[in-house]
C-alpha positions in Angstrom: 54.7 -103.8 -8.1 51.3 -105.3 -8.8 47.6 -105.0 -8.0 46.6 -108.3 -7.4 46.9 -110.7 -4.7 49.0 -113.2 -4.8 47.9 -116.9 -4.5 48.3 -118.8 -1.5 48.2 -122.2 0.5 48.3 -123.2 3.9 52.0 -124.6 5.5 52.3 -128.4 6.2 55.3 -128.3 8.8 54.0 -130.3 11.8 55.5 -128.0 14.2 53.4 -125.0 12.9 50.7 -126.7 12.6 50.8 -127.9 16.7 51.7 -123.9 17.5 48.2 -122.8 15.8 46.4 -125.5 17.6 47.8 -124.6 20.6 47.5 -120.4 20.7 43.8 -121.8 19.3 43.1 -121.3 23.2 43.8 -117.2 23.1 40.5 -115.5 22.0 41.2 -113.4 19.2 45.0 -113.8 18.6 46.6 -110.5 17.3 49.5 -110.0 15.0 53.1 -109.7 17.3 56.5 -109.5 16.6 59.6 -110.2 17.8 63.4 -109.9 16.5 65.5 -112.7 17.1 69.4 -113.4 16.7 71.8 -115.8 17.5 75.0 -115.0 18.9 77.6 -113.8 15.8 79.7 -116.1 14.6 83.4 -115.6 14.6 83.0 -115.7 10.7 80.0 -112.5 10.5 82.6 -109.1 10.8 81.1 -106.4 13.0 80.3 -102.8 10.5 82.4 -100.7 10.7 81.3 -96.6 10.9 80.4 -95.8 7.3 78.4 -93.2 5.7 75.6 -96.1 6.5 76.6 -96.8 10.1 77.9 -94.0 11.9 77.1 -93.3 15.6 75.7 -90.0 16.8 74.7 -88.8 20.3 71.7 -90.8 22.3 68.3 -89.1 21.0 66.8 -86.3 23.6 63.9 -87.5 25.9 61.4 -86.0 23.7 61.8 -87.8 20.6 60.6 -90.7 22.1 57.5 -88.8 22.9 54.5 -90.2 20.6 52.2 -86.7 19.3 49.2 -87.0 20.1 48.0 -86.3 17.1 49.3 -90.3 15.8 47.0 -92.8 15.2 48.1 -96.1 17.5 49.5 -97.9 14.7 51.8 -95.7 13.5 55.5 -96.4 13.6 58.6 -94.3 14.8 60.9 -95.7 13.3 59.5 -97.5 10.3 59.7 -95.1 7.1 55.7 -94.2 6.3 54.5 -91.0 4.0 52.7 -88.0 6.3 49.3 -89.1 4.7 47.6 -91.4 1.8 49.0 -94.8 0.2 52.6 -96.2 0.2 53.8 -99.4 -1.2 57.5 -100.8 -3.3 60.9 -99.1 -2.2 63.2 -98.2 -4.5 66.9 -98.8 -4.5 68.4 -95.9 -2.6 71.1 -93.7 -4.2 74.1 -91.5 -2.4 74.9 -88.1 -3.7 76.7 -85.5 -2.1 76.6 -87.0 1.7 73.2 -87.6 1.8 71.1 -91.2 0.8 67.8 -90.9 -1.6 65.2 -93.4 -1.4 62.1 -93.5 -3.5 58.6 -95.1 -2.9 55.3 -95.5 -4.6 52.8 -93.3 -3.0 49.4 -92.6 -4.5 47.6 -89.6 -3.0 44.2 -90.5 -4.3 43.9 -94.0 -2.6 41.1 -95.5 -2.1 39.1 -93.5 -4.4 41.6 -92.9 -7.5 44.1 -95.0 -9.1 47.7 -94.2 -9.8 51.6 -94.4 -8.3 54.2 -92.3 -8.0 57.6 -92.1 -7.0 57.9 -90.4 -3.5 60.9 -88.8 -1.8 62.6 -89.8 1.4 66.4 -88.8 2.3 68.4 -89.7 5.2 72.2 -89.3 6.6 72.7 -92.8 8.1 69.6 -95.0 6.4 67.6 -94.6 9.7 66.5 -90.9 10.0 64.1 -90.5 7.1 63.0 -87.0 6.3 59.9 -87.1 3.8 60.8 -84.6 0.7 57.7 -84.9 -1.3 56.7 -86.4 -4.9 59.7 -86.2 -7.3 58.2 -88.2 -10.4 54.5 -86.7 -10.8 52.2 -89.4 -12.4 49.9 -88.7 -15.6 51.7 -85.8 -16.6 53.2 -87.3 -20.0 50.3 -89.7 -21.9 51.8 -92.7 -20.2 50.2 -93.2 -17.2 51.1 -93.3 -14.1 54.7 -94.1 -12.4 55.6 -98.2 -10.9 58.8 -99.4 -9.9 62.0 -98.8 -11.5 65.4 -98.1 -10.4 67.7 -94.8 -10.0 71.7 -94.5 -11.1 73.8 -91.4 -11.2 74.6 -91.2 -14.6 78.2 -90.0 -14.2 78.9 -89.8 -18.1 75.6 -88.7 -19.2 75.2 -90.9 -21.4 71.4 -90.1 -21.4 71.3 -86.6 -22.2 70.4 -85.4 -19.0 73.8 -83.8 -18.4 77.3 -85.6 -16.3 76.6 -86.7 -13.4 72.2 -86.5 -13.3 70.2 -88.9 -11.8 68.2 -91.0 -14.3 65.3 -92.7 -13.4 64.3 -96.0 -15.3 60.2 -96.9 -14.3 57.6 -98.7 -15.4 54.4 -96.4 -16.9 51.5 -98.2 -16.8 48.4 -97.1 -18.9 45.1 -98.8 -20.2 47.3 -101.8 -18.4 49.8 -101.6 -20.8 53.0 -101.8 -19.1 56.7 -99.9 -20.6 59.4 -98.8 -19.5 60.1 -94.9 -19.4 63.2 -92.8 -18.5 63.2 -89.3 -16.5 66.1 -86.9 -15.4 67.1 -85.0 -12.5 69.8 -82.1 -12.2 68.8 -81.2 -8.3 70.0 -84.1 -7.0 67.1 -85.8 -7.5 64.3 -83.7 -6.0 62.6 -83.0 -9.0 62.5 -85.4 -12.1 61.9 -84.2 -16.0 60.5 -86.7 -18.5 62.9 -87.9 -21.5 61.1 -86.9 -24.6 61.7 -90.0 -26.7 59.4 -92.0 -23.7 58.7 -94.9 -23.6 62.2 -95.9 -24.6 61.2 -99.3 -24.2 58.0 -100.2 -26.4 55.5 -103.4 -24.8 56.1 -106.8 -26.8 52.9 -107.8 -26.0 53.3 -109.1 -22.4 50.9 -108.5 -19.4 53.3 -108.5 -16.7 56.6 -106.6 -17.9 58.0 -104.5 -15.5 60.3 -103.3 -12.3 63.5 -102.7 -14.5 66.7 -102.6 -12.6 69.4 -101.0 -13.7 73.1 -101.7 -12.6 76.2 -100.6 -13.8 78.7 -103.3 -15.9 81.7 -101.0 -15.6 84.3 -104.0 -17.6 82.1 -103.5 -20.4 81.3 -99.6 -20.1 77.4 -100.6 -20.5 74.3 -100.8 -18.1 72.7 -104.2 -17.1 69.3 -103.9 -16.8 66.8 -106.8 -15.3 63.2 -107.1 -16.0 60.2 -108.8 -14.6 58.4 -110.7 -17.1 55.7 -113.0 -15.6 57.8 -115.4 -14.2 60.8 -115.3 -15.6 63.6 -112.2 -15.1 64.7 -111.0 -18.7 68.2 -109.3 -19.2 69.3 -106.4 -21.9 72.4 -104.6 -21.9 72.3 -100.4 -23.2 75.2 -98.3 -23.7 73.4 -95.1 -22.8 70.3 -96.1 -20.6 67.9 -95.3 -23.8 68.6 -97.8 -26.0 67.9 -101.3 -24.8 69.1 -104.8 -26.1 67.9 -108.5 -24.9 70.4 -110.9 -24.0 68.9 -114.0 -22.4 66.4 -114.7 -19.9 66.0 -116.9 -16.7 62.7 -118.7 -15.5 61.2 -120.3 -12.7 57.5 -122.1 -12.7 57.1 -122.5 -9.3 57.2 -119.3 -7.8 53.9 -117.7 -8.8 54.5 -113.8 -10.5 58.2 -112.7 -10.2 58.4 -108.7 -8.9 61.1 -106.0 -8.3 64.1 -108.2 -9.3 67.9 -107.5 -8.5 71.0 -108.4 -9.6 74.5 -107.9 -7.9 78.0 -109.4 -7.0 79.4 -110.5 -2.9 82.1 -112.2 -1.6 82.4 -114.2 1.3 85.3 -112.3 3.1 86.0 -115.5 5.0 86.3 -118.3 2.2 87.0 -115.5 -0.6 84.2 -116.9 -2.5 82.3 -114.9 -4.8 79.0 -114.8 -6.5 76.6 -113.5 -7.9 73.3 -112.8 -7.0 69.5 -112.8 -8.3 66.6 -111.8 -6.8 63.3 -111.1 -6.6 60.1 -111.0 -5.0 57.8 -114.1 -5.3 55.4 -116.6 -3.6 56.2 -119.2 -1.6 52.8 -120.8 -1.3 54.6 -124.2 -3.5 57.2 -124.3 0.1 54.0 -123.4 2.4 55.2 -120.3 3.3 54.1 -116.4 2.2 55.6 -114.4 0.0 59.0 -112.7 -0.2 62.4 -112.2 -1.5 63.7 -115.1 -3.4 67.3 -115.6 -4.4 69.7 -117.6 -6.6 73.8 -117.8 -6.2 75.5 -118.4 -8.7 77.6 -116.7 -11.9 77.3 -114.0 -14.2 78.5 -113.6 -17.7 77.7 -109.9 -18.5 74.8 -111.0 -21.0 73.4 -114.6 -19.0 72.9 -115.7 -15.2 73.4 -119.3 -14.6 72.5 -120.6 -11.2 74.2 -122.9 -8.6 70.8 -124.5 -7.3 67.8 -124.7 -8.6 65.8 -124.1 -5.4 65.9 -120.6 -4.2 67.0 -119.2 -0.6 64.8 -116.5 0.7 66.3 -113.1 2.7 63.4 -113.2 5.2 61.1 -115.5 6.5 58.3 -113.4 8.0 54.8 -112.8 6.1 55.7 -109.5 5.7 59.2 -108.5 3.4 57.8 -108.0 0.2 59.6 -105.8 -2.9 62.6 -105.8 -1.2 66.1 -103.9 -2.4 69.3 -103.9 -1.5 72.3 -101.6 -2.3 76.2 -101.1 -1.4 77.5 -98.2 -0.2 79.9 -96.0 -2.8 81.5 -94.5 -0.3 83.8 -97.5 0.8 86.3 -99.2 -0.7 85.7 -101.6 -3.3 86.2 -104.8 -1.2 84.0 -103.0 1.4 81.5 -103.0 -1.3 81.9 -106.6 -2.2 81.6 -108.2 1.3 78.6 -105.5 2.4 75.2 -104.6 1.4 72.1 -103.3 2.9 68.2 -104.1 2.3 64.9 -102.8 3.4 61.6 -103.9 2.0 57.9 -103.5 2.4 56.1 -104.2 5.7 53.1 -105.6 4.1 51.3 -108.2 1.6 49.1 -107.9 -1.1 46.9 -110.4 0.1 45.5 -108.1 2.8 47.3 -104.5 2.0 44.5 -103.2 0.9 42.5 -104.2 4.4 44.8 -103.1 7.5 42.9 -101.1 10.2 45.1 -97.4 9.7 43.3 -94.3 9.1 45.6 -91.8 8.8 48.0 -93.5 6.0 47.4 -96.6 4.4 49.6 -99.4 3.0 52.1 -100.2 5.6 55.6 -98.9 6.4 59.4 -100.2 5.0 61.2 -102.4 6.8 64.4 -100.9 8.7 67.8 -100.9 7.0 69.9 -104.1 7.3 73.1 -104.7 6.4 73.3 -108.3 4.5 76.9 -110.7 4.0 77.5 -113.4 2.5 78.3 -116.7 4.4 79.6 -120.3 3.2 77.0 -122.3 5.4 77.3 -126.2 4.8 79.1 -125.9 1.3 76.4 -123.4 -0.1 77.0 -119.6 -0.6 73.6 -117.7 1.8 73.1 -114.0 2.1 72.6 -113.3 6.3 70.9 -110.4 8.0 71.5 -108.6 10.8 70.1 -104.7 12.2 72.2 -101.9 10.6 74.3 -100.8 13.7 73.1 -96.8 13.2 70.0 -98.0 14.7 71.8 -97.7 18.0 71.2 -94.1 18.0 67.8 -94.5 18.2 68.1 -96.4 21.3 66.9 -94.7 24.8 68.0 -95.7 28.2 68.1 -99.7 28.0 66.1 -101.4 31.4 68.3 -104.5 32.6 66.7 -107.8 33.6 68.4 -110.7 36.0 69.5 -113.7 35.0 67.0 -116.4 35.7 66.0 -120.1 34.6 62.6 -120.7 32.8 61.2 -124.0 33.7 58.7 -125.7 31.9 55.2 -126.0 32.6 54.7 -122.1 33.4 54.5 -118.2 31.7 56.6 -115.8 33.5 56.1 -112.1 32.9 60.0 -110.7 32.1 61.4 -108.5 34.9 61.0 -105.4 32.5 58.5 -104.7 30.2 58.4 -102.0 27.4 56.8 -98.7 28.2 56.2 -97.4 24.8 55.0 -99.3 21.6 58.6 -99.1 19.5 61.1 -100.6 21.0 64.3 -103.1 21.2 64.4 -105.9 23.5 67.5 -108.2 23.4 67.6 -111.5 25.4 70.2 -113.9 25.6 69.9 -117.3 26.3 72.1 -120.9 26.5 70.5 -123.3 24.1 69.5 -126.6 25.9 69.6 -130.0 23.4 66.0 -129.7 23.1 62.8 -128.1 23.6 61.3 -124.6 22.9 61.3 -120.9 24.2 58.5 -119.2 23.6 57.8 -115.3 23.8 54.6 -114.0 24.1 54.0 -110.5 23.1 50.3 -109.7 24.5 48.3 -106.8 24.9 46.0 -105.6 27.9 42.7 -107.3 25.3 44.8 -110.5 25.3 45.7 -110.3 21.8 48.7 -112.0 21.2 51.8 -112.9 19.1 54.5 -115.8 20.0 57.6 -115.9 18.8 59.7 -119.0 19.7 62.8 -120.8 20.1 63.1 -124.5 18.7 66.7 -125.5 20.3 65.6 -129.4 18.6 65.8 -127.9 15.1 67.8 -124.6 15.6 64.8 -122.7 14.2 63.2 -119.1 15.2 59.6 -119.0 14.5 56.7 -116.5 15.0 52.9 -116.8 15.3 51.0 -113.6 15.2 47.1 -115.7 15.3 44.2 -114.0 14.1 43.7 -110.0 14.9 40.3 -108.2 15.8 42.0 -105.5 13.6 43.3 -106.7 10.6 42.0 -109.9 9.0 44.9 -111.5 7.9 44.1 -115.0 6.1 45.2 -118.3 7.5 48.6 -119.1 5.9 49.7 -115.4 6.7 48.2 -116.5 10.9 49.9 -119.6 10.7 53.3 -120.0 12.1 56.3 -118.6 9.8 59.6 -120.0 10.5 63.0 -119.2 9.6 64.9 -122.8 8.5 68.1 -122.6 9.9 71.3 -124.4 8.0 71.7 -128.2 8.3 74.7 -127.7 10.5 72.6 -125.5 13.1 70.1 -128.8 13.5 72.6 -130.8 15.4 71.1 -130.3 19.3 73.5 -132.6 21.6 76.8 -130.4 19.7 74.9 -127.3 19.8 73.4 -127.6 23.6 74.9 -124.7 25.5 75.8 -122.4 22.7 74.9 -118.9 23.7 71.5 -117.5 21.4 70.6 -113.7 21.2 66.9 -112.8 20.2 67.1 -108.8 18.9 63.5 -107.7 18.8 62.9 -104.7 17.0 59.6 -104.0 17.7 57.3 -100.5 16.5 53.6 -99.7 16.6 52.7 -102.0 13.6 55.5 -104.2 13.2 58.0 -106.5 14.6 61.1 -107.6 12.8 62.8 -110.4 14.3 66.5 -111.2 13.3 68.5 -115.1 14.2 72.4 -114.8 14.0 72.2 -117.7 11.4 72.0 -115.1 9.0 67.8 -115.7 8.9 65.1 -112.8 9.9 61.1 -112.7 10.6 59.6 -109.6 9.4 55.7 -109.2 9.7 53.2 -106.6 10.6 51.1 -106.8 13.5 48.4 -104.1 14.8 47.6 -104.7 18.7 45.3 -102.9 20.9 48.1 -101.1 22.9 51.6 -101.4 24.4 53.2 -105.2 24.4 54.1 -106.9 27.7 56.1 -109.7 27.4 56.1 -113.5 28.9 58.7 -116.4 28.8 57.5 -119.8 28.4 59.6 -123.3 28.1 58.4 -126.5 26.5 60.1 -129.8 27.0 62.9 -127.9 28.7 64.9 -125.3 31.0 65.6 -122.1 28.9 68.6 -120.2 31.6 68.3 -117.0 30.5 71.8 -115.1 30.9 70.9 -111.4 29.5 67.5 -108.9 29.4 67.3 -105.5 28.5 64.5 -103.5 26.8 65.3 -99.8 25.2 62.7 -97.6 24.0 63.4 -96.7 20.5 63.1 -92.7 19.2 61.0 -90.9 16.3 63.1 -90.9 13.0 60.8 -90.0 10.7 59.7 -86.5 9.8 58.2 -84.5 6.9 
């Protein structure tokens, strides 16, 4: 978590750079969205029900019904808080059948400083009830409450008691940054302060915080990560209080390193395993925004050595910052390995402190999505795709025909969404060459355009400038999602079958490819989307359309 904006620079790829130029023409060009996603490979399994996944009966007709009393802009199905500030996640925790996510919320925005660690809970990671503030800031001399991370402390090691939940956060006061522990015995509704705080003293470092905490059960010991400017440092404690350095690992070019993460997958295809760091950076050095940054490679128990020196990023969108992603303890341990799930924060701090809502501020999280790991080209990649509960959201789905987009025109789709959150899925046989282009306008002509580049195997999305929200020009430009060198072979690949997913709310589009890549980024139009087709330097044949409305699953 921070309070200052990350440093930026425009993107060089020519291909963005001829999309600006030519949605240049649309006066005023809004911030869109769309979800795209290749057909699965054979290699991607399909989730199975979990505690994370499992299907429920379709939602009644009036949970898709919008109160009256909601702003335009805000989302049904993107977690936000009933009122105020929101910004970083935190790593959910399961306890007793039901999930427990955390997320900085300050009450007193704009007019008073200060986070603190909110409450959300949910069955299946896509209902979100809102429970209230579990760790109160400025209640113990240390200021108030950043990001941290949450274990159930089975042993007790802490002194909270078997089996609490103990919370590990940054306290930030006078801009002195250390880390502090607190201590739940509800469950973690209500947190108590550990009286020997901070338990982690400042060397004498600005930037030293977002401590993650995971569990090294070979040693009987937690592993904790830490930001530290821009490099992640490591330390090892047998009971969560007492904390030891072990080594460090650095990287120059990617700006201020945030809300880092550590963890273990296997490829359940190639039985490859790795490990994984993360964390959230900027991209401006690769012409693109910020987001979550990663490294493959191995793990020691004290040192992380990486396979590349170049990182891979989770999502390519402007918009999937201080990301964090989790297993579920409920399966079986090779479930575990082979499956994780992420959400992050639908916003950037480049402009989170100027977006056109009234009634909250900050943005919303991302949706839940499950993540795998995949043996693209010789190298190890994390891929994306929707969390499969979000079908219970789903309404009656509209059905379009088949039909052949030819170039030189914009067709309006044969259905059209009727409400501003959504899912629209299209299907389409990838030609050698050229590009599909989706343009999400609304009745102002404010549009985003997300696209297709069958040449290069890439999804893209352009959501131009916005008469609501003055986004600056790298976060305008085009973002694309860089597909794997073996998806970038057009003559082999002509005719394979591509899926766009849109997942589309008020203020937000996430877009998804079945390369394992995903385009997250706000947007903030006037009213309801329609939706247009247009091809570039070739047919599209589109084989399957359908648009479902999507159903309010947030409350509290």
């Amino acid at each position: 978590m921070t309070d200052a904006p990350d440093p930026t620079s425009a993107p060089t790829h020519p291909r963005l750079r001829m999309l600006v130029v030519l949605l240049g023409v649309v006066a005023a060009v809004a911030v869109g969205v769309l979800v795209f996603m290749l057909s699965p490979r054979p290699h991607i399994p399909t989730p199975t029900p979990t505690s994370t996944s499992s299907p429920s009966e379709a939602p009644g007709t009036d949970e898709f019904a919008r109160p009256s009393s909601w702003e335009q802009y805000r989302p049904s199905f993107h977690l936000t808080p009933p009122a105020h500030w929101m910004n970083d996640p935190q790593r959910p925790i399961y306890l007793d059948g039901l999930w427990h996510l955390y997320y900085l919320y300050n009450a007193d925005y704009p007019t008073g400083n200060g986070t603190e660690w909110y409450h959300a809970t949910s069955e299946d990671l896509v209902h979100w009830k809102n429970e209230g503030v579990a760790i109160h800031k400025y209640e113990n001399g240390l200021g108030d409450i950043l990001t941290g991370s949450a274990v159930i402390d089975e042993a007790g090691t802490a002194g909270f008691g078997p089996g609490a939940v103990v919370a590990l956060v940054t306290q930030q006061d006078d801009g002195v940054q250390r880390q502090s522990l607190f201590g739940s015995t509800d469950g973690g509704y209500t947190f108590t302060p550990y009286p020997g705080n901070p338990v982690m003293e400042n060397p004498g470092i600005t930037d030293w915080r977002d401590p993650k905490i995971i569990r090294d059960e070979s040693a009987d010991r937690w592993v904790m990560v830490l930001a530290e400017g821009q490099r992640l440092g490591f330390y090892t404690s047998d009971d969560l209080v007492s904390w030891t350095y072990t080594s460090d690992f650095s990287s120059d070019a990617l700006g201020l390193l945030e809300c880092p993460d550590l963890f273990e997958m296997v490829d359940p295809v190639s039985g490859r395993r790795t490990w994984v760091l993360a964390a959230s950076a900027d991209g401006a050095a690769e012409g693109r925004a910020t987001g979550l940054a990663y490294w493959t490679g191995s793990w020691d128990g004290e040192r992380f050595t990486a396979d590349d020196e170049e990182p891979q990023w989770l999502d390519d969108g402007a918009d999937f910052y201080a990301a964090v992603t989790w297993d579920d303890p409920s399966q079986t341990d090779e479930d575990r390995l082979s499956t994780r799930y992420a959400l992050g924060w639908i916003n950037n701090w480049t402009y989170a402190r100027d977006l056109p809502t009234t009634d909250w501020q900050g943005g919303a999280l991302s949706t839940t999505r499950t993540i795998r790991l995949a043996e693209v080209d010789g190298r190890l990649r994390l891929q994306s795709t929707p969390i499969e509960a979000l079908t219970t959201l789903e309404g009656d789905a509209e059905a379009g025909e088949p039909r052949v987009i030819e170039p030189g025109g914009i067709h309006a789709l044969d259905v059209q969404p009727g409400t501003p959150a959504y899912r629209l899925r299209i299907s389409f046989e990838r030609p050698a060459s050229g590009e599909l282009r989706l343009r999400l306008a609304d009745d102002d002509e404010h549009a985003v355009t997300v696209g297709y580049d069958a040449t290069r195997g890439e999804a893209f999305i352009v959501r131009g400038a916005s008469p609501a929200a003055d986004f600056p020009a790298l976060y305008v430009a085009p973002q694309t999602a860089p597909s794997p060198a073996d998806a970038q072979r057009s003559a082999d690949a002509a005719g394979e079958l591509v899926t766009m997913d849109l997942l589309v709310d008020a203020s937000s589009v996430e877009v998804f490819v079945s390369d394992g890549s995903s385009l997250t980024s706000a947007m903030y139009p006037s009213n309801t989307l329609r939706v247009t087709a247009e091809a570039v330097g070739a047919s599209f044949r589109i084989d399957a359309l359908s648009i479902a409305p999507m159903a309010i699953a947030i409350s509290g």
